[in-house]
N, C-alpha and C positions, 0 to 999 in steps of 0.2 A: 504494500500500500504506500501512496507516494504521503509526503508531508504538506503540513502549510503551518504557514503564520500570518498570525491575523493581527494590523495596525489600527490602533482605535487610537484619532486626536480628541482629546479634551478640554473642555475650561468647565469646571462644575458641573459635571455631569453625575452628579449623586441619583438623578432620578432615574435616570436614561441607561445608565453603564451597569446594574445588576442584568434585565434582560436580556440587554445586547451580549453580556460573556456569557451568561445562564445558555443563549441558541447555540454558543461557539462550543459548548462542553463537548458534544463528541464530532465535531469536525476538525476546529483547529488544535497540533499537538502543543502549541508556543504564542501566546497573545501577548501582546506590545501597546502598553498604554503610552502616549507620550502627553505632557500635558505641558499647556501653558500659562500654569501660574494658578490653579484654583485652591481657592479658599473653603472648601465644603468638604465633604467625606469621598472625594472623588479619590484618593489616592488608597485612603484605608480601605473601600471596596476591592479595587482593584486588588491589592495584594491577597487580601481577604477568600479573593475566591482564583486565586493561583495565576495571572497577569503580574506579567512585570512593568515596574511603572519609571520611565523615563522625563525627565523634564526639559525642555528648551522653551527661550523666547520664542514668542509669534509674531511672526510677518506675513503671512498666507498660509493657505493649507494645501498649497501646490509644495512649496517651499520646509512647510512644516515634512508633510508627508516624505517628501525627496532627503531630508534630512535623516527621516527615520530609516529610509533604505540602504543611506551612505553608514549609521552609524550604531545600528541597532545587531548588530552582526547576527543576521540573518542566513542560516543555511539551509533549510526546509528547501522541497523542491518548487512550493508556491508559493505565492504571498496573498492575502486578503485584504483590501482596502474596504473599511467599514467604520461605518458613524456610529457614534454613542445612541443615536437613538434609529438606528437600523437593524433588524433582529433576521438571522439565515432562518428559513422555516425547513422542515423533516425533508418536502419535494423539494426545496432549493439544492440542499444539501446534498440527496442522493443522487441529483441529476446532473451538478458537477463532481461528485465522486468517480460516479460514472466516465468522465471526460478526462480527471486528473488520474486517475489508475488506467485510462484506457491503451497508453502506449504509443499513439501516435506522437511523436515528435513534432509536428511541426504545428498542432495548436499549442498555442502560446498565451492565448489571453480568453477568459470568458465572461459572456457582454449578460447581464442582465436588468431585469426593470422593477419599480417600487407596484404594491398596492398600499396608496398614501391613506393615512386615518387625519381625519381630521376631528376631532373633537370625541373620540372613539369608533365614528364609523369610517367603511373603507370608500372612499371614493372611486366609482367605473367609471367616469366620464368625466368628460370636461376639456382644461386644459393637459395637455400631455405631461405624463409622468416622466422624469429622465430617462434616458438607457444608459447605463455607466458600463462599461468593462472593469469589473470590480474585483476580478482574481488572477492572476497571472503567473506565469513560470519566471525567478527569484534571476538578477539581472536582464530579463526581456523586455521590461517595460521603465517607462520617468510617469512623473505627473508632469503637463504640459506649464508653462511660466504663463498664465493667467491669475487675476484676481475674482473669476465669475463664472460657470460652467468648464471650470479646469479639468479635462478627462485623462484618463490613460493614455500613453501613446506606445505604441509596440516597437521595437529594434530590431525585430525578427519573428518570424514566422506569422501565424493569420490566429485569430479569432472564432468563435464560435459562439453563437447565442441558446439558450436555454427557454423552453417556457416558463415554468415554475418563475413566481416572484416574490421575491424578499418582502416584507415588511418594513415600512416608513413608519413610526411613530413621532412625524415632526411637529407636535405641537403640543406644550404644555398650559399655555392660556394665550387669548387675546391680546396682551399686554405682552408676550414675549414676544409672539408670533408676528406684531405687528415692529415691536424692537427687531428683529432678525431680517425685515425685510428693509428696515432704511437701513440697516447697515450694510445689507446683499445690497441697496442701490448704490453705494457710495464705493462698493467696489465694485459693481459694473462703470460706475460713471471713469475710474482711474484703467481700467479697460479702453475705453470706449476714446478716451481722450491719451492713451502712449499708444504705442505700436504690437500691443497685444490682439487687437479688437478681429483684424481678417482673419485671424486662426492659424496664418501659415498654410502649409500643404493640406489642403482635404483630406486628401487619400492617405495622411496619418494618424488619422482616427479611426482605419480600418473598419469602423460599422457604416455602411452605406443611410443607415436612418441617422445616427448619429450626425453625420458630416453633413448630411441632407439639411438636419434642425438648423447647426450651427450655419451653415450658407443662408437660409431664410432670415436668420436672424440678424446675421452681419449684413448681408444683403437687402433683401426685400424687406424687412420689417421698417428699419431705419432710413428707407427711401417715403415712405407715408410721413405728412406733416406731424411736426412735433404735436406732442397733447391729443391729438386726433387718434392716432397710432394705439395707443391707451385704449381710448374706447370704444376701438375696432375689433381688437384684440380682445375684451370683455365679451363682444354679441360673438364673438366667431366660436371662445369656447362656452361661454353657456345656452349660446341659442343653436347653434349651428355643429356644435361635437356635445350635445345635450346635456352642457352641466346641470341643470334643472331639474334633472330627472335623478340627481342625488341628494334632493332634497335642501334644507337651509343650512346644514354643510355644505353642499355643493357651492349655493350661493356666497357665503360667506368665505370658501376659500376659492371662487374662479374670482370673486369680486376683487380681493386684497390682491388676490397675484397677477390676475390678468390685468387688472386696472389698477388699483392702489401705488402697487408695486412700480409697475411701468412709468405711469403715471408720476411719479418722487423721483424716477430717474431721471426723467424729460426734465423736469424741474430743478433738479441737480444739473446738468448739462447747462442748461438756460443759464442758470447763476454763473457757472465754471465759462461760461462764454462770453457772458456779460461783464463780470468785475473779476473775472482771474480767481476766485476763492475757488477752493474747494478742497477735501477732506486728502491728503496726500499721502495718510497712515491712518486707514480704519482700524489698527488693530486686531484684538481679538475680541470676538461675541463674549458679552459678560453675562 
């Protein structure tokens, strides 16, 4: 049976990081907390249920993550990239077991997708849930130098997608959830305004949907008028890919992300192009 180790970045994740190791118990043999500065019981968890717990400053979690690869001496034949509040479910597990034992050499990396909860229920519709390539074979992959949909990028071999999907538990209230997205705008806006924003080569994000999102978004999303784009992007995922049909979930999370969200970015941009302000070191999520 081949190996894996599994990276989880944190800043007080006491709620979030019993689950997330609790799903790792029989997939990952070696878990990797690395953490940037929390003040909570994030750390005595961690060791608590057999995670080793690492600390560095944060500057990104492209940067964070690529840190943990250069120095976390990692030998397992895999690695698992996962959030404190993303949980492997039994079908996740056994269907890249299947793919990491299977012998093939030249899959390299395996792409898979959330079912998001919001408020406790699972969202099926709306706006689109990520695809991330979230496990890969140990030297084949970086995290890309982005501040905003930073994905895997492979150095060799190809990919493979899975059905089964992980578990997103990304919301603890109102009040965070709406904290976490002006901070996600303030680093799209340092995206959007250096030379991160075209993504570089397509075709090194190896999932054809993936590179497809990231082109619409670099491309075509950002050719619609400022402000406009916001509330285009609201009717398209709850009228048109039927957020509304998940109920006032739905509505309250196509609302914040499709438009909120978008929305505080435009408005960020406008300022950062108006008077030159703008936030040049989001830090980390408190």
């Amino acid at each position: 049976m081949t190996t894996l180790t599994a990276v989880i970045l944190t800043l007080n994740e006491e709620e979030n990081l019993p689950d997330c190791l609790a799903s790792l118990k029989d997939f990952a043999q070696r878990v990797v907390v690395v953490d940037s500065g929390s003040t909570d019981a994030t750390r005595e968890i961690a060791l608590s249920m057999g995670a080793e717990f690492l600390e560095h400053p944060f500057e990104n979690n492209a940067r964070q993550f690529n840190w943990a690869l250069d120095n976390a001496d990692i030998r397992t034949d895999w690695v698992l990239r996962i959030d404190a509040d993303e949980r492997m479910t039994p079908a996740v597990i056994r269907e890249c077991r299947s793919i990491m034992d299977g012998g093939d050499a030249e899959i390299c990396g395996i792409i898979m997708q959330a079912t998001f909860y919001m408020m406790g229920k699972p969202l099926n519709h709306g706006m689109r849930k990520k695809r991330k390539l979230m496990i890969f074979r140990r030297g084949a992959a970086r995290i890309e130098n982005r501040y905003m949909d930073e994905h895997t990028v492979l150095s060799r071999g190809r990919s493979v997608s899975i059905r089964a999907r992980f578990d997103h538990m990304d919301f603890k209230s109102i009040d965070h959830f709406v904290q976490k997205l002006n901070w996600y705008a303030s680093r799209e806006v340092l995206d959007v305004l250096g030379d991160n924003f075209s993504g570089g080569d397509q075709h090194a994000l190896q999932d054809a949907s993936i590179a497809r999102t990231r082109k619409l978004k670099s491309g075509l999303y950002y050719r619609f008028p400022m402000f406009l784009r916001a509330w285009l992007l609201f009717l398209y995922c709850y009228i048109f890919r039927l957020g509304f049909l998940d109920g006032k979930e739905g509505l309250i999370y196509n609302f914040l992300y499709a438009y909120m969200y978008r929305f505080v970015v435009d408005a960020k941009l406008y300022e950062a192009r108006k008077t030159g302000h703008y936030n040049r070191a989001p830090g980390a999520l408190k």
